[in-house]
C-alpha positions in Angstrom: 26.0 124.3 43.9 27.5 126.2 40.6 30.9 124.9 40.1 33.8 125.7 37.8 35.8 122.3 38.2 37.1 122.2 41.7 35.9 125.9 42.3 32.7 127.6 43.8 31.5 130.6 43.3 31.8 133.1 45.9 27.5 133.0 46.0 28.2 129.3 47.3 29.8 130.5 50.6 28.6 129.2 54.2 29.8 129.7 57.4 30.5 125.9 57.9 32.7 125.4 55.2 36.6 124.6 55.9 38.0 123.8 53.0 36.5 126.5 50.2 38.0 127.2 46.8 37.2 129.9 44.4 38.5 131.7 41.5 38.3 135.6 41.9 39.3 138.7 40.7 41.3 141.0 43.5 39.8 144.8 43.4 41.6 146.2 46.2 44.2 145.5 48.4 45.5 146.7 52.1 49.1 147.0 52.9 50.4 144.3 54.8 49.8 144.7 58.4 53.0 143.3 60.4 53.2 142.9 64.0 55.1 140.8 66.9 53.6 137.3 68.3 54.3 137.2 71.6 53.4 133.6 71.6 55.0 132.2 68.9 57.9 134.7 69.2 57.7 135.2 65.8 56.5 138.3 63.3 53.4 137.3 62.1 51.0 139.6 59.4 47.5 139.5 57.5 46.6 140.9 54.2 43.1 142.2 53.3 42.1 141.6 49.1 39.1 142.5 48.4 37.8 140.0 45.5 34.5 139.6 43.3 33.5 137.1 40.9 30.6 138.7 39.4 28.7 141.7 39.5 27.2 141.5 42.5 29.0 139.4 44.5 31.8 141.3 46.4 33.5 140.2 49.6 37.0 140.3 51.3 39.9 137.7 51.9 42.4 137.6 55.0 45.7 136.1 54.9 47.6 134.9 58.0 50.6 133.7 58.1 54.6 134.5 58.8 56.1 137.6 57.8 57.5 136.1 54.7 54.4 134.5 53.8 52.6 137.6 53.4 54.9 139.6 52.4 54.9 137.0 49.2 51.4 137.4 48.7 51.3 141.3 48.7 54.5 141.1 46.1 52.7 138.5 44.2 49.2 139.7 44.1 48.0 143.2 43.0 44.7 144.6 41.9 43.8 143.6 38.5 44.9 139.7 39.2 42.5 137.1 39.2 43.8 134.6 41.6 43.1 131.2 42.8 42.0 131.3 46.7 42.4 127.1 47.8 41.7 125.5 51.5 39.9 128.8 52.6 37.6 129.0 55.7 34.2 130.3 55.5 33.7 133.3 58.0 30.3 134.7 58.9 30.9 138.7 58.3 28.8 139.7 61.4 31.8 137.7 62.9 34.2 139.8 61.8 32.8 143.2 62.0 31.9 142.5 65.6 35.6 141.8 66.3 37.6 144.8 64.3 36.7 148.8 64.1 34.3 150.0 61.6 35.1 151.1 58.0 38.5 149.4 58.7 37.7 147.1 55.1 35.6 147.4 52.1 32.0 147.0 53.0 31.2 143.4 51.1 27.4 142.0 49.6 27.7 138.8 51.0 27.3 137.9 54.6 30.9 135.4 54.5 34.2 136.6 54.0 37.2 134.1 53.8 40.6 133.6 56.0 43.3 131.7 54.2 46.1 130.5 57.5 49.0 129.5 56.0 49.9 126.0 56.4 46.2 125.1 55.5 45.3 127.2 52.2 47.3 129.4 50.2 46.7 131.9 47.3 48.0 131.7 43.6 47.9 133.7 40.5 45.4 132.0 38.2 46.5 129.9 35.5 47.3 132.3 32.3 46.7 129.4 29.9 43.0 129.7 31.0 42.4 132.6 30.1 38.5 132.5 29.1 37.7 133.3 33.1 40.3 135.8 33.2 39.2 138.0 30.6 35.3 137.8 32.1 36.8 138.6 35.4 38.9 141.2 34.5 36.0 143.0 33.1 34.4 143.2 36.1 37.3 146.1 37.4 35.0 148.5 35.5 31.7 147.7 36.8 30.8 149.8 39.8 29.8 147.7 42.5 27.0 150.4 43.5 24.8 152.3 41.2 26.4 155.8 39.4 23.2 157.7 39.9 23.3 157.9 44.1 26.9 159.7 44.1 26.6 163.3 45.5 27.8 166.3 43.9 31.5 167.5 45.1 30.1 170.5 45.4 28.0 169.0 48.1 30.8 167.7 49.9 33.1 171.0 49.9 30.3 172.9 51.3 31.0 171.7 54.4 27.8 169.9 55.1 29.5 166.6 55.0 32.7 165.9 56.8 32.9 169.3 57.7 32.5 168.8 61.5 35.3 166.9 63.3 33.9 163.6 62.5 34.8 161.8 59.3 32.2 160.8 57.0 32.2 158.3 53.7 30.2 159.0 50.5 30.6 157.8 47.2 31.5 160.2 44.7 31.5 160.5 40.1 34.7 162.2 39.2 37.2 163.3 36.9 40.8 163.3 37.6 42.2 166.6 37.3 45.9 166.6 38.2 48.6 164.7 39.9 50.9 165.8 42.3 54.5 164.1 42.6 55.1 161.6 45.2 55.7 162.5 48.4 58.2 160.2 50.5 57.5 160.7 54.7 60.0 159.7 57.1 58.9 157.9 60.3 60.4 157.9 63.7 61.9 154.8 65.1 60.9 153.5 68.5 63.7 154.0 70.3 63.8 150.2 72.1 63.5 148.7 68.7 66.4 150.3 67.0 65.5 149.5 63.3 64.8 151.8 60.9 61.2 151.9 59.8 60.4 152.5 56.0 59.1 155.7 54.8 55.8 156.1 53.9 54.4 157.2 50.8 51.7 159.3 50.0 50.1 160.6 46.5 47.9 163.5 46.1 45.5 163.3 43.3 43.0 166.6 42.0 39.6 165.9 41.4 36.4 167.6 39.8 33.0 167.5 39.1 30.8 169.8 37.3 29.6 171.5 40.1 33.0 171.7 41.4 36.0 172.4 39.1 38.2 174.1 41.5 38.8 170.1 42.6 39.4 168.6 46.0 42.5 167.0 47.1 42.3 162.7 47.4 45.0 161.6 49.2 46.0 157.9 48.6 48.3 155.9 51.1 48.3 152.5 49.9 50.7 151.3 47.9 49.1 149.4 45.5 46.8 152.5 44.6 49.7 155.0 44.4 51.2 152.6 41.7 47.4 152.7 39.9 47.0 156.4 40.7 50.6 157.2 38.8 48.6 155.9 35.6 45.8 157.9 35.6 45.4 160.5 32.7 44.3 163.9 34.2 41.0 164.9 32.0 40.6 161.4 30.6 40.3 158.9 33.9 37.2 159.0 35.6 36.7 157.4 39.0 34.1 156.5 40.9 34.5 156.5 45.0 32.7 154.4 47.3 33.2 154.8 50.7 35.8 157.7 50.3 36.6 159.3 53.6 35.7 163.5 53.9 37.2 165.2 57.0 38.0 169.0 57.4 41.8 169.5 57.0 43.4 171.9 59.3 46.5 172.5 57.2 44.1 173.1 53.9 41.6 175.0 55.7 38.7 172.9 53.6 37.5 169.6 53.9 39.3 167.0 51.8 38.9 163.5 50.5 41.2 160.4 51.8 41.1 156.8 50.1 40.8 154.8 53.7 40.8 151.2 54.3 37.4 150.8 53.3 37.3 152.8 50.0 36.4 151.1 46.5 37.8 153.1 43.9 36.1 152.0 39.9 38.4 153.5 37.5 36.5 154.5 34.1 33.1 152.6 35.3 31.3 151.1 31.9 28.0 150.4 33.0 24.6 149.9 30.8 22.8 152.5 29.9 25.1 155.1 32.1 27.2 157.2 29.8 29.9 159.0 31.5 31.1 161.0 28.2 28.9 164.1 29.3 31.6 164.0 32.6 34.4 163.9 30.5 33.4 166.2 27.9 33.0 168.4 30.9 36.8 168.0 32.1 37.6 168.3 28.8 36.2 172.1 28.4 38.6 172.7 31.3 41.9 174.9 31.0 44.6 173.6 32.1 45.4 174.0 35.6 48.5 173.1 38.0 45.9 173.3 40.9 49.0 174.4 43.6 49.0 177.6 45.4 50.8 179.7 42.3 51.2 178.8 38.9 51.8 179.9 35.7 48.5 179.5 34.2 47.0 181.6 36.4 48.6 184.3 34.1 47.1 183.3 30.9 43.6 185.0 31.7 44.5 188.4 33.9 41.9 191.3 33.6 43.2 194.1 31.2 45.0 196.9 33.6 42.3 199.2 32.0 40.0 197.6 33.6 41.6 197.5 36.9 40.3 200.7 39.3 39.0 200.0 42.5 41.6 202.1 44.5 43.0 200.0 48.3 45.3 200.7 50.8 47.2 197.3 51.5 45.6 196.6 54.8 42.2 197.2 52.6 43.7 194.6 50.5 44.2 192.1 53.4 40.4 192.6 54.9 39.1 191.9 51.4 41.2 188.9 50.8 41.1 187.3 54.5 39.2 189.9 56.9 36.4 191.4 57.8 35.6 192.8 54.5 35.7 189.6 52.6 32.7 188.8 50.1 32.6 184.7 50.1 30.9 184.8 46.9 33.9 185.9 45.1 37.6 184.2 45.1 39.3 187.2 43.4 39.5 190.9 43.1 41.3 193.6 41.4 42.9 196.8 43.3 44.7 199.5 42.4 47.8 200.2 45.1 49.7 203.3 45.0 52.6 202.6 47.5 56.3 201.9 47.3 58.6 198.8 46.5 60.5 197.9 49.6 61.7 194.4 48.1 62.6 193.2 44.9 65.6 190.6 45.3 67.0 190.2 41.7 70.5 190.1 42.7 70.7 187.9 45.6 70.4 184.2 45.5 66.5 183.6 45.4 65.7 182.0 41.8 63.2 184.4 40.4 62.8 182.2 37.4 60.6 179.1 37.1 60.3 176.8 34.1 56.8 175.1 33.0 56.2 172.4 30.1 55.8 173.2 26.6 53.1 170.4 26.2 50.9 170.5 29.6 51.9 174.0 30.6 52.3 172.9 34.1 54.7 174.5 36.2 57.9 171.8 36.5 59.5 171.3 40.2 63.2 172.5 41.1 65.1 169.3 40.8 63.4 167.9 37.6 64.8 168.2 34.5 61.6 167.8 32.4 57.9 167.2 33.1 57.1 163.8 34.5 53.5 163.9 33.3 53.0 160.3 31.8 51.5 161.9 28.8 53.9 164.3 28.5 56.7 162.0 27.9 55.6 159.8 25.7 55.1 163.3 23.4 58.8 163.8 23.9 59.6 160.0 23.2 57.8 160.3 19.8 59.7 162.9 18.5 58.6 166.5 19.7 62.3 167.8 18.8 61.5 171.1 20.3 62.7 172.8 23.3 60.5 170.7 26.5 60.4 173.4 28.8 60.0 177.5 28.6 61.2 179.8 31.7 59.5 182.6 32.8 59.9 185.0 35.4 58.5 184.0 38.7 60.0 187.3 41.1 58.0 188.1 45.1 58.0 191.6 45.2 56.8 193.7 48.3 54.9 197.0 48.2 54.3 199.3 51.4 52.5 202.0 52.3 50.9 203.6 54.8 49.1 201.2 56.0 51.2 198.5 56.1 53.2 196.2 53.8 51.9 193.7 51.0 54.0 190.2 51.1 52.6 188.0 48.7 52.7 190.5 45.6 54.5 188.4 42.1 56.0 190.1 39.3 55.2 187.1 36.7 55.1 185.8 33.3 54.4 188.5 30.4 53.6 191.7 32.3 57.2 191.4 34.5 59.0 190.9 30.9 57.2 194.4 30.3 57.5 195.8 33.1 61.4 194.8 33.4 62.1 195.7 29.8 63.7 191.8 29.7 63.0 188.6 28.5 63.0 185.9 30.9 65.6 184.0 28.5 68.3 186.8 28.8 67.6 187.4 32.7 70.8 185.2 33.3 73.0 186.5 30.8 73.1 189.5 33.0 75.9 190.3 35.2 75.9 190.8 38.7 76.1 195.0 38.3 73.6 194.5 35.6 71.1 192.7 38.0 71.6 195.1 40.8 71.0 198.4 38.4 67.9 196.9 37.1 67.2 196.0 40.6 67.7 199.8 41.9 65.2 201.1 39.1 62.5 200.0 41.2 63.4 199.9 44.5 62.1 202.4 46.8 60.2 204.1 44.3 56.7 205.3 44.4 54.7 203.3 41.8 50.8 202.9 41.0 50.3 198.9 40.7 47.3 197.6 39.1 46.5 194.3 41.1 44.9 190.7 40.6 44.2 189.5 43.8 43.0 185.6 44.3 41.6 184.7 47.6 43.1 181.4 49.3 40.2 178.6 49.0 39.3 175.6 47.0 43.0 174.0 46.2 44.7 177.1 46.2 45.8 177.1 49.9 47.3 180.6 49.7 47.0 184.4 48.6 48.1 184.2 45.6 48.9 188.4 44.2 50.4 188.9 40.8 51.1 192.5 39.2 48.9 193.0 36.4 51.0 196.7 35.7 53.2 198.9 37.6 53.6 202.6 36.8 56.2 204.6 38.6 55.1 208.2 40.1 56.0 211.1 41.6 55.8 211.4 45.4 53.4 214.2 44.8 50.5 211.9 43.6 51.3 209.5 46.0 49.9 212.0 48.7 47.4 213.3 46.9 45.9 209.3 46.6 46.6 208.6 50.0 44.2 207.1 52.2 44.1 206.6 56.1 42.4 202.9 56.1 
């Protein structure tokens, strides 16, 4: 048998063995799993890492023991360690896969895995002063454990084809990592016999693209381990590659969606051999910048000239083209010229009609942040970018009627409202109240000729999303005489 002292390699494993010891490198992690023992009468858990030791040896490690004991190993232990496993039994993985639901951990390339009980093995951060198998180890986080060349296409994916039914599928995927999205903290409900308060759970949304598909797909990421990683990543500059990544169709997006599920691998900027992921990232890198929410301000940096804009539509011609009958799934926007009138425009009330977005990313900031909390972003601030961090623009929902009905999702935004207001977005709240309502009254209820972009809701943008290229007030007379019945 190979040996490094006491240690054997995780190649050296057989289902007889009591009493193994190994030195390993931890590439993913489950949360804790807690629950009551009705025989002991004691809360009892079991932690999943999933460990390798060289390239292509790859297998997981279960913990059992107390509450406390495990919750001590998942403080103490986080992706990236390289840990000493001592007293472990040897499991046959047919074993365990016969006993617990599929997909429910990482799929292994040995045929043992290894259960630590506490009271008869135990786990331990590897010596630091050792540090020649720690650095070889370590490497290993960016070597994919499967090869680059069978990941499919996003594009693939989004299609529909996979995951698109009501059954979830996994696939491995070659990405970039387009944006973050902030944390999102969800409460749970307590059982009402219990009466303890269970923690809220956590979950990250990450944008990611491919060539064939830059509009991204959302990967939502649970665990907390992975959040922590995830909060690292460098939109543009992290590339990941996902094995086993869940794909299910997502009622609330309307499009299928990625999720990282017990079983997912994720390699973060994978250095193999003759694979050079540069062309990927040169790819991200041609980009522009996007916020990849339902509205954003970079969404105004590239509107059609009004000029161009002449494809006269009623409003419920508008709707059919956008989400009805008339829609051309080839396209995910349109232009349209809507003569109609303004029958909201809330300037003076209390609905903030002006965002803010970051001078260094461009990215839309939050209500309730002060500045952006892009990693990258701050460190630009921290080294001395004296300058103002944020610039405001206006951000106003205006509605136009007509005949056919009324348009809800219209925006007055950016450069063409400060036009079209006569006002910078600066001064808008140096105005008094009169002064808000008289620039309000210039527009409501008056017959105007709006030159429309209109972006369909798909890909990551869950919503219609309408912004006023240019608004021209008119007479009532060629309102009639532009009138249309549909």
């Amino acid at each position: 048998m190979s040996k490094r002292g006491k240690f054997l390699l995780l190649a050296d494993m057989r289902p007889t063995m009591t009493h193994f010891s190994t030195v390993a490198l931890i590439v993913s992690k489950s949360s804790p799993n807690i629950f009551y023992d009705k025989m002991s009468g004691t809360e009892r858990g079991v932690l999943t890492l999933t460990i390798r030791d060289s390239p292509l040896h790859l297998t997981n490690c279960k913990c059992w023991g107390q509450r406390a004991c495990v919750e001590e190993y998942s403080a103490m232990l986080h992706i990236g360690h390289v840990v000493d496993i001592v007293g472990a039994k040897v499991m046959s993985s047919a074993i365990i896969s016969s006993k617990e639901q599929k997909r429910y951990q990482p799929q292994g390339t040995l045929t043992c895995v290894l259960v630590v009980n506490e009271g008869s093995g135990y786990l331990v951060r590897h010596d630091s002063d050792d540090s020649a198998p720690v650095i070889a180890l370590q490497q290993l986080l960016h070597l994919p454990i499967k090869p680059l060349g069978a990941a499919l296409k996003l594009a693939d994916v989004r299609s529909g084809l996979i995951g698109g039914g009501g059954a979830s599928s996994f696939v491995d995927l070659l990405v970039v990592v387009a944006a973050i999205r902030p944390l999102r903290e969800i409460k749970r409900k307590s059982p009402v016999a219990s009466g303890k308060t269970q923690d809220p759970l956590h979950c990250l949304e990450v944008v990611v693209i491919d060539a064939s598909y830059p509009e991204g797909m959302l990967l939502t990421i649970w665990q907390a381990d992975w959040i922590r990683r995830a909060q690292r990543w460098q939109p543009r500059h992290t590339v990941l590659h996902l094995v086993d990544v869940r794909v299910s169709h997502s009622d609330y997006h309307r499009c299928p969606v990625l999720s990282h599920s017990h079983g997912t691998l994720i390699c973060e900027d994978p250095q193999v051999a003759g694979v050079d992921c540069s062309r990927l990232l040169a790819f991200a890198a041609s980009q522009p910048v996007r916020s990849f929410d339902g509205y954003a301000h970079t969404e105004l940096d590239n509107l059609p000239s009004a000029a161009s804009i002449r494809s006269q539509m009623t409003v419920r011609q508008i709707y059919s083209r956008a989400e009805g009958e008339l829609q051309d799934t080839s396209q995910d926007q349109f232009t349209a010229v809507l003569y109609g009138m303004v029958t909201k425009l809330d300037l003076d009330g209390f609905v903030p009609n002006i965002s803010r977005k970051c001078t260094v990313c461009q990215r839309p900031i939050p209500r309730g942040l002060e500045d952006c909390a892009t990693e990258a972003c701050q460190i630009e601030f921290l080294l001395g970018n004296d300058g103002p961090r944020t610039n405001r623009y206006f951000n106003i929902n205006i509605h136009f009627s007509d005949q056919t009905g009324s348009l809800l999702e219209a925006r007055l935004a950016g450069n063409p409202a400060e036009r079209i207001l006569g006002l910078e977005a600066e001064h808008f709240d140096r105005l008094t109240e009169r002064e808000k309502s008289d620039l309000k009254w210039r527009f409501l209820l008056k017959y105007f000729e709006a030159r429309l972009l209109v972006k369909k809701p798909v890909g990551m943008r869950r919503n219609l999303v309408i912004v006023v290229v240019d608004m021209q007030v008119i007479p009532l007379a060629k309102l009639v005489e532009n009138m249309s019945v549909f």
